[in-house]
N, C-alpha and C positions, 0 to 999 in steps of 0.2 A: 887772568883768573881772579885777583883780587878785585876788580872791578864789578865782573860778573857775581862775585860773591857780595859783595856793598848794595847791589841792586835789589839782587834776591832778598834780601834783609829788610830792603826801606819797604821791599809790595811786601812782605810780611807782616812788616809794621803797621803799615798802612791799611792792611784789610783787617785786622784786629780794630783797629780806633775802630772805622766804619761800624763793625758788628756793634760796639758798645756802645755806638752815638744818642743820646739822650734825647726824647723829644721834653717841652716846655711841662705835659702831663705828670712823667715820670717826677719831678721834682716836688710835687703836690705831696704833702703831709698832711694826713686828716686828724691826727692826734694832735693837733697845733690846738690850741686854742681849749682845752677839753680836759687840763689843770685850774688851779689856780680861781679866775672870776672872770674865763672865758666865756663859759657858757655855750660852749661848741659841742658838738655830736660826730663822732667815727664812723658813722654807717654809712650806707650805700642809698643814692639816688644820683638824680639828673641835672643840666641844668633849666632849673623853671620848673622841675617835676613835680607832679600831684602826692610822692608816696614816698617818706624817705624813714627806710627801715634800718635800724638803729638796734643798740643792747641798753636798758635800762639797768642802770647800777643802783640809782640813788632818787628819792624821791624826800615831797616837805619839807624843802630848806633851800634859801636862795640860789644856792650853787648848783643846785638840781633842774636848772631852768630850762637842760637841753637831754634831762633823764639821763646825764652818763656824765661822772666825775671820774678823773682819773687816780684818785685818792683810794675810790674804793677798791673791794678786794673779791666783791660776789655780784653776780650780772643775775637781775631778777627776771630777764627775758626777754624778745624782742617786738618792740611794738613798729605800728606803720608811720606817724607823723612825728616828725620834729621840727624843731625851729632852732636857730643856732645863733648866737652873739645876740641875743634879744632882752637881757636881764628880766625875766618875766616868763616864771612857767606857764606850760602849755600845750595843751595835745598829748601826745604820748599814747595814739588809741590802738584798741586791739592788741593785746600781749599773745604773744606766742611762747610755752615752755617748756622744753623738750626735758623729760627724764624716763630714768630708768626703774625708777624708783617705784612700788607699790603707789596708788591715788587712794586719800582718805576722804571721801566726798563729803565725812562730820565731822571734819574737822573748821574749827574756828578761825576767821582770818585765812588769809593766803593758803591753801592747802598742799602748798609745796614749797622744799625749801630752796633758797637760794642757791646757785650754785658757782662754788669758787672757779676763780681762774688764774692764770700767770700772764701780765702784759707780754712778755717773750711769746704765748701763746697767741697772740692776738697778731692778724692783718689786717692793711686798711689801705688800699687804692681808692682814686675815684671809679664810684661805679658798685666796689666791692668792699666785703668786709667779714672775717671769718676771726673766727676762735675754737680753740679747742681745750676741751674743760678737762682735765688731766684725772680729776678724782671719779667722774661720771664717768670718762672713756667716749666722750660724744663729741662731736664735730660737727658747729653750727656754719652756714655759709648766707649771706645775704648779699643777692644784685638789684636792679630796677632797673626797669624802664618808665617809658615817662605818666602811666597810668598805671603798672605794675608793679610789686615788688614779689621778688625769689626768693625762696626760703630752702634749703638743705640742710638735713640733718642725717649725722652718719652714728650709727649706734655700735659699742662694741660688736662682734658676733656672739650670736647666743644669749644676747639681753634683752630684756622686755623694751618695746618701741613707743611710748608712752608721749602723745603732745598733750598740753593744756593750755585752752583756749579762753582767756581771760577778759572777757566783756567787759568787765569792770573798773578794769588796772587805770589808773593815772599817775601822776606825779602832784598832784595839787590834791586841793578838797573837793573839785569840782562832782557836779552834780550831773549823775545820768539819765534821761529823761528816758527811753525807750530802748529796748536791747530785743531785737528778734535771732533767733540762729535757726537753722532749717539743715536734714540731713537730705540731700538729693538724689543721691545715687551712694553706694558702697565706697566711693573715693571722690565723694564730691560734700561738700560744707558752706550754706552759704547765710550770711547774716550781717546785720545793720544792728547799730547804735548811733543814739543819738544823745550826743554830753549839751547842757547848758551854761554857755561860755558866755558871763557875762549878760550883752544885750543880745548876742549872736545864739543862734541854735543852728549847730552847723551834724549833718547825718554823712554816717560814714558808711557804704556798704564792702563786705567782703565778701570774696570767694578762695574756698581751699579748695584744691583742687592736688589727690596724689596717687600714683601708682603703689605706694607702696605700703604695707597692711600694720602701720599703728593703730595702736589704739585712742581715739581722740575724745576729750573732755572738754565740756562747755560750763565755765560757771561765770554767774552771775548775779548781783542784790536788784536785778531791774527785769521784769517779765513783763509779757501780755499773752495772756489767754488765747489761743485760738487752737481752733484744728489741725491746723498746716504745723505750728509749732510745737515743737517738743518739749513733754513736758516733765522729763526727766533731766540731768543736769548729765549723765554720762553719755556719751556715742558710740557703738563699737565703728570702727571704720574701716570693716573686713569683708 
């Protein structure tokens, strides 16, 4: 009997370790590097991917070189491009910024405010990357693949569904040569910018694409005239 009961113990033992066995991924930390004069980014991509969607905290200052200090305290939104351990700002295009909040479209400067967060609120796997903003009541989620990036946003019930779509946003002083946005369909957004970086002019196109009935804002200090585009700065996206 004693025997029998030794046995039954060690496969007990034994099939617990198994469950919790760790592969080489699990052990990856994306807040490494994302203090201090890292220069690292939290967000979610690939490896060798074209979109790596990220939270903008901080911008204008050397430690801003990957849009996300761990110092700060307010996430100004999420754009598509980063660069990580580079000492040298860069990119940071297309902001996305989810609130609840009434949109002032005269308003000067950013027309939204920042929104606080708590690191305990924040996750970060490879691949993925979420937070949840305690005083809004919203839950941001970001994944990719190797030509896309995914965005989820979960809004209390019963609050206004509000993104704002920030053509303009950098982290640098750089200069936006061309910003087109186009509404496609009721749940479809799609537009290009073009920053001048340098000796480079590099063009970025996007596509929004959502099932679900916010309401979406386009601003921008860079237009062109046409038919096809819109030439008002708000969208209903209903």
């Amino acid at each position: 009997m004693k025997l029998r009961t030794f046995i039954l113990c060690a496969l007990v033992v034994t099939g617990c370790a198994s469950k919790t066995e760790m592969k080489p991924v699990d052990y990856v930390d994306p807040f490494i590097g994302t203090g201090g004069h890292g220069h690292n980014y939290p967000g979610a991509t690939t490896p060798f991917g074209a979109v790596q969607l990220s939270p903008d905290n901080y911008r204008g200052d050397w430690d801003a070189c990957s849009g996300y200090h761990y110092s700060q305290k307010e996430i100004i939104g999420f754009s598509h491009t980063h660069l990580s351990g580079t000492g040298c700002a860069d990119l940071a295009d297309i902001l996305f910024h989810p609130t609840s909040k009434d949109v002032d479209l005269s308003r000067e400067g950013d027309i939204f405010d920042y929104l606080p967060y708590k690191h305990r609120n924040e996750t970060a796997t490879p691949g993925y990357y979420s937070v949840y903003f305690h005083k809004d009541r919203i839950k941001a989620e970001l994944s990719a693949t190797t030509h896309t990036g995914w965005h989820r946003y979960t809004w209390a019930k019963g609050a206004p569904h509000n993104l704002i779509i920030d053509m303009h946003h950098g982290i640098t002083d750089e200069k936006i040569q061309e910003v087109e946005i186009f509404q496609t369909s009721p749940t479809e957004i799609r537009g290009m910018r073009k920053p001048q970086r340098g000796s480079l002019t590099n063009t970025y196109t996007s596509w929004l694409s959502s099932p679900g009935r916010s309401r979406a804002y386009a601003i921008s200090t860079v237009t062109r005239k046409s038919p096809a585009q819109m030439s008002a700065r708000q969208m209903t996206g209903r």
